[in-house]
VOBA-1610 file (N, C-alpha, C; in pm, whole numbers, padded with zeros to 5 digits, always signed):
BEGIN
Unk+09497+13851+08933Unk+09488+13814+09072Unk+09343+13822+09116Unk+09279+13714+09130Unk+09162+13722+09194Unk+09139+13734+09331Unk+09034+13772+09388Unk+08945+13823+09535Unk+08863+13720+09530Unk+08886+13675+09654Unk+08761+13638+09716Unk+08670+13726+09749Unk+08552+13754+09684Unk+08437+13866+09758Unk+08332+13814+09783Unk+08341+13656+09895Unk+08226+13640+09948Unk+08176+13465+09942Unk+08103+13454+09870Unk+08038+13296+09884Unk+08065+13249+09756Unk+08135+13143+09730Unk+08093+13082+09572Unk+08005+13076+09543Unk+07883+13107+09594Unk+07789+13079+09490Unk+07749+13241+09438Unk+07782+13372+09497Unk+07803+13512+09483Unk+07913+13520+09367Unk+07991+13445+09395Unk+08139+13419+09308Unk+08107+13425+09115Unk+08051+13288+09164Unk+07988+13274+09021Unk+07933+13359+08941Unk+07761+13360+09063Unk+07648+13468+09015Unk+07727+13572+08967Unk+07855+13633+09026Unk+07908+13762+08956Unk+07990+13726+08847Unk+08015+13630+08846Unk+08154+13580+08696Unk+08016+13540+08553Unk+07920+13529+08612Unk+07792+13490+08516Unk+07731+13649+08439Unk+07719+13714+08552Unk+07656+13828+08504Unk+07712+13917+08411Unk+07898+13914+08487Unk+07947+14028+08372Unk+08031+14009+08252Unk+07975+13816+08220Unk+08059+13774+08104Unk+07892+13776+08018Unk+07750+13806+08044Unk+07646+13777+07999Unk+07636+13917+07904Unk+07588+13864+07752Unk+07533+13949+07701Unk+07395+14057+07668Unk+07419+14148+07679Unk+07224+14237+07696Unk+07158+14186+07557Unk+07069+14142+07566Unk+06965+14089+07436Unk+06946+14210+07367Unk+06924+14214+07275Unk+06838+14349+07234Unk+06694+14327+07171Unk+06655+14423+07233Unk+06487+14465+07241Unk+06464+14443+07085Unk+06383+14342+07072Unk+06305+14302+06907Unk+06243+14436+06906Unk+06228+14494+06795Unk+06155+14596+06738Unk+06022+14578+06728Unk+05902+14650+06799Unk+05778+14632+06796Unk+05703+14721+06675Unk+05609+14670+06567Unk+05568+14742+06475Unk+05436+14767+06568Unk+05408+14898+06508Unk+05229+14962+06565Unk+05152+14898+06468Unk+05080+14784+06508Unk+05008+14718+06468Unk+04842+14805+06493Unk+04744+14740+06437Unk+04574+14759+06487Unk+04591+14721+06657Unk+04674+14609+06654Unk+04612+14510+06797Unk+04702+14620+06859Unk+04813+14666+06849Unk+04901+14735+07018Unk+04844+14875+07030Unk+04772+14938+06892Unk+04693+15034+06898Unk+04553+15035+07002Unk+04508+14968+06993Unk+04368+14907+07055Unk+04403+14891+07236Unk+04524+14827+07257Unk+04565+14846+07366Unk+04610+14921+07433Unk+04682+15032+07355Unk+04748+15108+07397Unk+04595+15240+07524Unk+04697+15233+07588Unk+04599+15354+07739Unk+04646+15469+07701Unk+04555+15521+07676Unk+04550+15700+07652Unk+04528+15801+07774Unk+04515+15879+07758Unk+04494+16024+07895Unk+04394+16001+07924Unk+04353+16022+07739Unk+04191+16059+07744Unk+04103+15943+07814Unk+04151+15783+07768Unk+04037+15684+07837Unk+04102+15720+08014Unk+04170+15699+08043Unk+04166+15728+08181Unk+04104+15807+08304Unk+04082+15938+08199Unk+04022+16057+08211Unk+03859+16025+08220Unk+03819+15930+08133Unk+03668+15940+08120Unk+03599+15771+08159Unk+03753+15708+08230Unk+03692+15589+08334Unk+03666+15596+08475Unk+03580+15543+08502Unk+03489+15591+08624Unk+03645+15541+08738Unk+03631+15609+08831Unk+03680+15599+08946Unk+03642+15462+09067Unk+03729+15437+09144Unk+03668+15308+09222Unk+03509+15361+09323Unk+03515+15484+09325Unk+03387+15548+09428Unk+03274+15541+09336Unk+03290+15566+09205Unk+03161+15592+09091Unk+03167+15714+09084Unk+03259+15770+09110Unk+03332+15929+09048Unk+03416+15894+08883Unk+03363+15979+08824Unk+03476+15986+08745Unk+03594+16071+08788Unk+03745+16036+08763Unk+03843+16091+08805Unk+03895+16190+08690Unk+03930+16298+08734Unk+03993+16399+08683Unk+04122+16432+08768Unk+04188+16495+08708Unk+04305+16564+08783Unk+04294+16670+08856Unk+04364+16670+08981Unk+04338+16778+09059Unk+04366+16923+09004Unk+04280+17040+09031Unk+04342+17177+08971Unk+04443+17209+09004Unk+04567+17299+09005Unk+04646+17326+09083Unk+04638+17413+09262Unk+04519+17473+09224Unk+04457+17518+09337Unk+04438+17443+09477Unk+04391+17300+09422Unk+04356+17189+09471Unk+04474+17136+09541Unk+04583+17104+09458Unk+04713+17103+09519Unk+04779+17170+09579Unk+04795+17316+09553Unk+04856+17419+09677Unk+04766+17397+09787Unk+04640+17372+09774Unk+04602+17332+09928Unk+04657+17260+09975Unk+04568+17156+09975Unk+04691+17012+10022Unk+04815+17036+10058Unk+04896+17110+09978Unk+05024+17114+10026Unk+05030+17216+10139Unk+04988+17289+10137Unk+04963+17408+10240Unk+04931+17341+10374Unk+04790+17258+10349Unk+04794+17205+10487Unk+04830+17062+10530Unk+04906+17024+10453Unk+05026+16928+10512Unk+05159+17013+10565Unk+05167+17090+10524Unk+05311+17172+10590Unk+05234+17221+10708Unk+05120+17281+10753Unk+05074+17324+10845Unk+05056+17210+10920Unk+05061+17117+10916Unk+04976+17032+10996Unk+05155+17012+11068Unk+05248+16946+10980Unk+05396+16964+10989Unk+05440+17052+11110Unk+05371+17152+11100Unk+05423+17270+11146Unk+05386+17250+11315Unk+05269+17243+11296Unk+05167+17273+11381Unk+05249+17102+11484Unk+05259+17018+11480Unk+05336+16922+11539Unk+05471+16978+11592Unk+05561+17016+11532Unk+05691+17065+11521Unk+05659+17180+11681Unk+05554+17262+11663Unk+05548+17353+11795Unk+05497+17290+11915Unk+05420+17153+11938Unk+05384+17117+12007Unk+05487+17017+12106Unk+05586+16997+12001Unk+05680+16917+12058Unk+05792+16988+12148Unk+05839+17153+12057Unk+05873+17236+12150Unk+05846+17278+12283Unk+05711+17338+12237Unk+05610+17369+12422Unk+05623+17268+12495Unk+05617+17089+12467Unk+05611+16986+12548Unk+05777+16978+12634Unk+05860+16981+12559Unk+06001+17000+12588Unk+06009+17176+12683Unk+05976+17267+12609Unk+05949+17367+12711Unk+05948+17345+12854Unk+05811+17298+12857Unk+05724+17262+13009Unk+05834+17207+13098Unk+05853+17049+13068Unk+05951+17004+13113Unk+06137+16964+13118Unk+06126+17071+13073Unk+06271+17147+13059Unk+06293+17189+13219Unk+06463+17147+13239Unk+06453+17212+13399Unk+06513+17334+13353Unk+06514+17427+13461Unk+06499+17545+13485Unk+06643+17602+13464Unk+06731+17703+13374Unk+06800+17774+13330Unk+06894+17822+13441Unk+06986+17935+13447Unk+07062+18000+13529Unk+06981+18090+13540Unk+06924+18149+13378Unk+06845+18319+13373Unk+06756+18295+13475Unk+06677+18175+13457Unk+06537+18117+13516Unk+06569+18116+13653Unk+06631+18086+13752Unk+06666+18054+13851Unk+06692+18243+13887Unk+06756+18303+13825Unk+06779+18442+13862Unk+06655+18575+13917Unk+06541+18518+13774Unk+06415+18571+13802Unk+06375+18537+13912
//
């Protein structure tokens, strides 16, 4: 019993796809030439950067910063939005009592 699920031309595209067989991946030998191409750590490591820095990886030090003050900065938003809501917040039962 077939469904309609949509547009004949969806119809198809799906009666195409899941009667289609997966190719299989030709086997690549490590040749000289895919050697030569192949990108290493190391050249990456010791190609200059777009500034005329060479790029290295950050220390981890380097990164707990960063992360530190992106959560602070996070943070530091998060309280400002409170105090703003604070301010103009109307006034409580307690508030009204004082």
């Amino acid at each position: 019993m077939a469904r309609n699920k949509g547009s004949a031309r969806g119809a198809s595209r799906r009666k195409a796809n899941s009667t289609s067989q997966a190719t299989p991946t030709p086997e690549v030998e490590n040749t000289k030439d895919t050697q030569e191409n192949t990108v290493t750590n190391e050249s990456l490591l010791k190609s200059p950067a777009k500034n005329g820095k060479e790029s290295r990886p950050s220390s981890p030090l380097v990164k707990q910063r960063k992360t530190a003050k992106r959560k602070l900065e996070a943070l530091n938003a998060q309280l400002a939005n409170v105090i703003h809501r604070m301010e103009h917040a109307e006034p409580t039962e307690e508030d009204r009592a004082e």
